[in-house]
C-alpha positions in Angstrom: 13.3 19.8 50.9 11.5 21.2 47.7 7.9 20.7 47.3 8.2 21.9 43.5 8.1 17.9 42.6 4.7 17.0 40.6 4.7 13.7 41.2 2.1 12.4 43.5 1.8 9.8 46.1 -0.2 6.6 44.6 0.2 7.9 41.2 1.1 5.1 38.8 4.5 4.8 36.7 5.8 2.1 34.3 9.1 1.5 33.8 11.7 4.3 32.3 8.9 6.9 33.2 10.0 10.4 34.4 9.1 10.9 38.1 10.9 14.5 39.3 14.0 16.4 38.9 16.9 14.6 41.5 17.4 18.3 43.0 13.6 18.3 44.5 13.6 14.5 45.4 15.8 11.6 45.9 15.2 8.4 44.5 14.6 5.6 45.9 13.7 1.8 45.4 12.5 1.2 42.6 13.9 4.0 40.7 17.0 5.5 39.1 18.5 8.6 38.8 20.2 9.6 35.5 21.2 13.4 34.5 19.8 14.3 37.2 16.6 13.5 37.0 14.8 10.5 38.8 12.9 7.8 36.7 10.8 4.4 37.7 12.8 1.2 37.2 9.5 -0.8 37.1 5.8 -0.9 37.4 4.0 0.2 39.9 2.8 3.1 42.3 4.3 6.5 43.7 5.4 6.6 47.7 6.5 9.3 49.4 8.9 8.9 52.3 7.4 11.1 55.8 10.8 10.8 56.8 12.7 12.3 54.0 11.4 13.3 51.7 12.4 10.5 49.1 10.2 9.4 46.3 9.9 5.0 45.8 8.1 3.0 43.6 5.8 0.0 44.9 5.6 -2.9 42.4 2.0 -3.7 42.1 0.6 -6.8 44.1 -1.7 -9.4 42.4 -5.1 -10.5 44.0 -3.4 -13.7 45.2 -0.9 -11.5 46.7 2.3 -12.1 44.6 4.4 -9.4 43.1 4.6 -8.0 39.4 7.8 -9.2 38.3 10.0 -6.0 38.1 12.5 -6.0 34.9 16.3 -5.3 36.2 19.5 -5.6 34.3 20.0 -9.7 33.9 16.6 -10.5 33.7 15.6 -12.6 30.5 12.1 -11.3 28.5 10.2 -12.2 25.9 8.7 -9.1 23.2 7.4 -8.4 19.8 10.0 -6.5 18.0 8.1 -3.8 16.2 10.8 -1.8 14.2 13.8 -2.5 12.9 16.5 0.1 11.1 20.3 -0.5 10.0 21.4 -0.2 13.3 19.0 -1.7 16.4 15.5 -3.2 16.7 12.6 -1.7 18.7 10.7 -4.8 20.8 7.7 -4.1 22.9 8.0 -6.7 25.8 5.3 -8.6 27.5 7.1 -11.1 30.0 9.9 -11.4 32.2 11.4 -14.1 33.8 8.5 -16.0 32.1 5.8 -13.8 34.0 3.4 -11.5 32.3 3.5 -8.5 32.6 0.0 -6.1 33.2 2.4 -3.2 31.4 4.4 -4.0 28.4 7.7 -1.6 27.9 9.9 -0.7 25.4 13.4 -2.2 24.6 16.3 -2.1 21.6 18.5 -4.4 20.8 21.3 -2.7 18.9 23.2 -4.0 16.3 26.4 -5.1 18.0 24.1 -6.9 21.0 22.7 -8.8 18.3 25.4 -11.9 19.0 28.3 -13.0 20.6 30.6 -13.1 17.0 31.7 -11.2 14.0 29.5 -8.1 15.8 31.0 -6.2 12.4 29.1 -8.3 10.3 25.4 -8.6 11.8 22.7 -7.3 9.7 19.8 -6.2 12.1 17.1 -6.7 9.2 18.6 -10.4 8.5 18.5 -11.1 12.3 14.8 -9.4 13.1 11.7 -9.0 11.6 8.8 -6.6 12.6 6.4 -9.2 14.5 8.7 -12.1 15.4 8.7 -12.9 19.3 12.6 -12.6 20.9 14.0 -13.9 23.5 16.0 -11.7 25.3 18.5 -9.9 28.3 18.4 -7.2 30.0 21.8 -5.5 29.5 21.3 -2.4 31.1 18.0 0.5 31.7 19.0 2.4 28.5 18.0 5.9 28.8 14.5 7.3 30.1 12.5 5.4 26.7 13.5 1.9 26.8 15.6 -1.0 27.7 19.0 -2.1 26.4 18.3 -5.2 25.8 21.1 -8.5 24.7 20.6 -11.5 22.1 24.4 -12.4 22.3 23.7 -15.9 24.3 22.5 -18.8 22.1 19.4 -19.3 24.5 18.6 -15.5 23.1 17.2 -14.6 20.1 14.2 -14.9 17.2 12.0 -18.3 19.1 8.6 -17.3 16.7 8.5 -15.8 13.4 6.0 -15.3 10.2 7.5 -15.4 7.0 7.0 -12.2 4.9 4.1 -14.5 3.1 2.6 -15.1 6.4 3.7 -18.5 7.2 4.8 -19.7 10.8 8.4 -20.7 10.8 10.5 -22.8 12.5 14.1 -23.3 13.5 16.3 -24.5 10.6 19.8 -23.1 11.8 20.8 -20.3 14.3 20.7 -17.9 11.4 18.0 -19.2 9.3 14.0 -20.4 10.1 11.9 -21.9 7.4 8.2 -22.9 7.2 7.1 -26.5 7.0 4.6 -26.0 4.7 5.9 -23.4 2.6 9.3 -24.2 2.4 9.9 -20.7 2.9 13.4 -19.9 4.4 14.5 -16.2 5.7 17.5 -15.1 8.1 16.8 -14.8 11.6 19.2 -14.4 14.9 17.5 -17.7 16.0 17.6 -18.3 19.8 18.6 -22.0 20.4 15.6 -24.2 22.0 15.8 -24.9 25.8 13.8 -27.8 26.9 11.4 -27.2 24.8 9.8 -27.8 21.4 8.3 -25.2 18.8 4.8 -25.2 18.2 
């Protein structure tokens, strides 16, 4: 086995974070291994296999003893989209499968995971905003920078938004959300509310 590999036992990774080349160690839980190299698939600490060789990732235990929840293709999550260009937005997410998360990562939605129908015609800047809060699922771990991430469902999508005057919107359709006091109204990919009412 190669000892060439920087990474170090107990050293801390987030998720899409470079760990070693695949050709000085294998992956192994909690990891992935693309191009050849091997990246963390979640949050949490460095371990090094005695027995070969093999480099894992621990998820991080809470003082009460339960687990970070680690982010894996299906999961749902909730993030601040923080860009947006013609073709995909750029959301920071803080939560999935409704837990918090103690490191937020990066995801992109791109434009034809925006919805289900007429893909040719989404518009990302009519579907996101910079600062709305999605709703969304993880397709797939994207490359080494971020998470591809899904609004297709009707449950996904825009669930908070300001208008570009600064007032708090609400649902009006699944493409539009307006402000009660305002009157405001701007497209949105709105995500359809689940047992639950907006605040």
């Amino acid at each position: 086995i190669m000892t060439t590999c920087a990474c170090e036992e107990g050293q801390v990774v987030i998720p899409g974070e470079f760990i070693c080349e695949a050709s000085e160690r294998r992956g192994g839980r909690g990891t992935y291994t693309r191009h050849g190299r091997v990246f963390s698939s979640l949050t949490g600490s460095l371990k090094i296999k005695g027995t070969d060789g093999s480099v894992e990732v621990v998820s991080f235990a809470r003082k009460d003893g339960s687990m970070v929840v680690a982010p894996s293709v299906g999961s749902v999550v909730l993030g601040r989209v923080t860009n947006t260009n013609q073709n995909q937005a750029k959301v920071e997410v803080f939560s999935v499968d409704g837990t918090l998360i103690p490191v937020p990562f990066h995801g992109i939605i791109r434009k034809e995971d925006v919805r289900a129908a007429e893909k040719d015609t989404v518009e990302v800047f009519n579907s996101f905003r910079p600062g709305d809060v999605v709703r969304a699922r993880i397709i797939s771990l994207g490359d080494a920078q971020a998470y591809a991430l899904s609004t297709a469902e009707n449950e996904m999508g825009v669930i908070t938004a300001d208008s570009d005057g600064g007032a708090r919107m609400v649902p009006a359709s699944w493409r539009e959300m307006v402000s009660p006091k305002t009157g405001e109204r701007e497209r949105r990919k709105v995500a359809k509310i689940v047992n639950a009412v907006m605040q």
